[in-house]
C-alpha positions in Angstrom: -18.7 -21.3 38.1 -14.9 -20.4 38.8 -13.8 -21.8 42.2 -13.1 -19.7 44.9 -10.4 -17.0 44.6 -8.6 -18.7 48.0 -8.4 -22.0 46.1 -7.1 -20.4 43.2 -4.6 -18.4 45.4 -3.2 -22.0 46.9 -2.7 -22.8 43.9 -1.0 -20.1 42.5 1.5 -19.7 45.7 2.2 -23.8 45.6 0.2 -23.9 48.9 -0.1 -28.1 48.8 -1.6 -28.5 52.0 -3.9 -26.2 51.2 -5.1 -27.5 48.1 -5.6 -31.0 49.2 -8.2 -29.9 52.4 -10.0 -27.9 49.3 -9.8 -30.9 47.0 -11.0 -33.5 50.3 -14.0 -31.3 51.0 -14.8 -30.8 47.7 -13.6 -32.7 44.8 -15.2 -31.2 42.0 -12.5 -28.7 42.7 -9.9 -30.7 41.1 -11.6 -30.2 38.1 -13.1 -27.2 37.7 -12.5 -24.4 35.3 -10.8 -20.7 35.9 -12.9 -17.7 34.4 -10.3 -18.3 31.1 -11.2 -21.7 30.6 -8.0 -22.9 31.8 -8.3 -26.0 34.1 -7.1 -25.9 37.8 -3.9 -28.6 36.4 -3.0 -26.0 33.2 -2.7 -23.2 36.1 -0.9 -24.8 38.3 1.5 -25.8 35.3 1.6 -22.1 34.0 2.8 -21.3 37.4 5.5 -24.1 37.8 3.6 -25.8 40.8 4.4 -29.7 40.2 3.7 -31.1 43.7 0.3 -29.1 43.1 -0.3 -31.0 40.0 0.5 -34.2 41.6 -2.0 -33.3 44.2 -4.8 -32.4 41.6 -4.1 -35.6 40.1 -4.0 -37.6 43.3 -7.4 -36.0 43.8 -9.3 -37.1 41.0 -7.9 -34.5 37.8 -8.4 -36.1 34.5 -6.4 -34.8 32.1 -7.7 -33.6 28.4 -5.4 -32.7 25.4 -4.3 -29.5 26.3 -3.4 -30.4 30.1 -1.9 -33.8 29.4 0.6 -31.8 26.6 1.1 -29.1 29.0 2.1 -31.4 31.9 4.5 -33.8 29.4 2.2 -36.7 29.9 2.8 -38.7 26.5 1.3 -41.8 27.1 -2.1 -39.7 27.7 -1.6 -37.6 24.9 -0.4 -40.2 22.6 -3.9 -42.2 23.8 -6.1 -39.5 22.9 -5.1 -38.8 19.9 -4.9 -42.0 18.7 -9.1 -42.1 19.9 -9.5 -39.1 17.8 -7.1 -37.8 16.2 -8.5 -34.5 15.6 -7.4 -33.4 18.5 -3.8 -32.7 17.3 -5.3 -29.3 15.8 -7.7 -28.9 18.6 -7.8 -25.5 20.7 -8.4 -24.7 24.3 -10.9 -22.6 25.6 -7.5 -20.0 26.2 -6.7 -20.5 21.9 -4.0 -22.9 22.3 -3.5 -26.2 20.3 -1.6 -29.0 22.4 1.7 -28.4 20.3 1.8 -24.9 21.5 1.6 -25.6 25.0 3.8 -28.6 25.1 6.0 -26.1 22.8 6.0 -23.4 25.3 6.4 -26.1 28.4 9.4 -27.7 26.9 8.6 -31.1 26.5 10.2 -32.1 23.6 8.9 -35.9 23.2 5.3 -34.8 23.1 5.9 -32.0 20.6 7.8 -34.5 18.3 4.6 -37.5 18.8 2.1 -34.1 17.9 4.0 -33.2 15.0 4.1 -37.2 13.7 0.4 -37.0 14.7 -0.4 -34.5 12.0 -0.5 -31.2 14.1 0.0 -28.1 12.1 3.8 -26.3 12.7 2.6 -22.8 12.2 -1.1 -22.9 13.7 -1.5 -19.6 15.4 -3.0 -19.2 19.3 -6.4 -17.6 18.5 -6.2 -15.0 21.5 -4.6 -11.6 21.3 -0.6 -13.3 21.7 -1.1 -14.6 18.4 1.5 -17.6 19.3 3.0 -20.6 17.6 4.5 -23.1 18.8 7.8 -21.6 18.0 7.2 -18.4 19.4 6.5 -20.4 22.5 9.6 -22.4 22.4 11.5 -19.1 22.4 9.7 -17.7 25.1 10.2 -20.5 27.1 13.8 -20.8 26.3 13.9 -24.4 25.2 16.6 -24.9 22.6 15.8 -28.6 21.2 12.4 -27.9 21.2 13.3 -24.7 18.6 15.6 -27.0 16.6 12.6 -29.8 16.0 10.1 -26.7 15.3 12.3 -25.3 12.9 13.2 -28.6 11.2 9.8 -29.2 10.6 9.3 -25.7 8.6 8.4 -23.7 11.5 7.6 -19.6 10.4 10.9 -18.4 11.7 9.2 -14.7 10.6 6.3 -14.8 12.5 4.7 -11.4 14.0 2.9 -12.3 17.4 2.0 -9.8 20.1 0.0 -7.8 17.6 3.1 -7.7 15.4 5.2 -6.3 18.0 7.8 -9.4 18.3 8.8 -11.9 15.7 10.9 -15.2 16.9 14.5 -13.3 16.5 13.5 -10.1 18.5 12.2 -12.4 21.3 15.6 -14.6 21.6 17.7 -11.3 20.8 16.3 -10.1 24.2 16.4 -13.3 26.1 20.0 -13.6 24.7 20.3 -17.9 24.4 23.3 -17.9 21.6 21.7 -21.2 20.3 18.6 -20.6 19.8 19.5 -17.2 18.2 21.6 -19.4 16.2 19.0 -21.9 15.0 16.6 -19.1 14.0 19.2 -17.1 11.5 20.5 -20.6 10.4 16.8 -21.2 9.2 16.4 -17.6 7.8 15.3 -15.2 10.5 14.9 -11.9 9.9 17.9 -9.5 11.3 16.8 -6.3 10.2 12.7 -7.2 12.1 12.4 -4.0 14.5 10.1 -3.5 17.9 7.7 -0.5 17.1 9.8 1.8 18.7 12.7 0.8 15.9 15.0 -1.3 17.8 16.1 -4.5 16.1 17.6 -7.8 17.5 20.8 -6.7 17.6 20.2 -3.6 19.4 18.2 -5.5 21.9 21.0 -8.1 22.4 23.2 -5.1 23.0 20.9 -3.6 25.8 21.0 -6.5 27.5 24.3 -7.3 27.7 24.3 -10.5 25.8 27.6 -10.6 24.3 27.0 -14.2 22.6 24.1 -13.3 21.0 25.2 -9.6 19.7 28.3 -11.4 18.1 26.1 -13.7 16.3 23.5 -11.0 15.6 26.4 -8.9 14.0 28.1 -12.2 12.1 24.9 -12.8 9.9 24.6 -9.0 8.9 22.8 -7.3 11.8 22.5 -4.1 12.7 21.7 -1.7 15.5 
């Protein structure tokens, strides 16, 4: 059963207090399960609420795969995998492996331990996003988490969002110079278009990043 919506509101606004008097009169709550699968910690880190985390924690959270990636805890991570190492490929009840969330979350060191650990580079999210690891990187703007995807063979080319957006239209738009570096340095596509026909350049333009449209235009892009 989904906990109730006030609970999940708490934690959505970063309402500490709140959670905790939840939490005291009813612990199970700290590990219960949204309607998506997704446990009360991975919302809490979707929405960027660390003291909320802490206080799930603090009230009795345990941590599987998918959180403990999610959250940067490697010494967790690193610990279950080494029980069963299967769980470097594993999925959530959401579609996403570990590497993918800890991809998306920024935390380079557990990435890096996933990818030593065997997990597969270009394993796409089995929801509608379609996301890989690198696809999350982008989207969560982390630079040397890009650089270690794509230097372990990462699909710089990969169609997500129903084929809407490949890596280079996403960071076009978001407009970080380096990691629209890294992707054409590994072989992005310049010439991918959105379906209504605009392609990263274009979209660099819109936006106004300068950088990125410079770089865009230096490896043969056009608008």
């Amino acid at each position: 059963m989904e906990p109730p919506a006030e609970f999940l509101d708490a934690i959505r606004k970063g309402d500490v207090a709140k959670v905790q008097e939840s939490v005291r009169g009813d612990p199970s709550l700290a590990n219960a399960r949204a309607g998506t699968g997704a446990s009360m910690v991975l919302l809490a880190t979707y929405y960027g609420r660390k003291a909320v985390v802490d206080a799930l924690l603090a009230g009795g959270a345990r941590l599987d795969v998918h959180d403990a990636a999610a959250v940067g805890d490697l010494p967790q991570v690193r610990d279950l995998v080494a029980g069963n190492p299967a769980l470097a490929n594993a999925y959530s009840a959401e579609g996403y492996p570990p590497l993918g969330l800890a991809a998306f979350l920024g935390h380079r060191d557990v990435v890096e331990f996933l990818l030593e650990a065997g997990a597969d580079v270009n394993a796409v999210g089995r929801n509608e996003n379609g996301f890989t690891a690198l696809t999350g990187a982008v989207a969560g703007g982390h630079a040397e988490v890009v650089e270690l995807l794509v230097d372990h063979g990462a699909d710089v080319n990969h169609r997500y969002e129903g084929g809407t957006f490949s890596p280079l239209l996403s960071a076009a738009a978001e407009g970080d110079p380096r990691i629209v570096r890294l992707l054409l340095e590994h072989g992005a596509d310049a010439s991918a278009r959105t379906p209504d026909g605009k392609t990263p350049l274009a979209l660099a333009v819109e936006k106004g990043h300068r950088e990125a449209a410079d770089l865009l235009r230096r490896h043969g892009g056009k608008e």
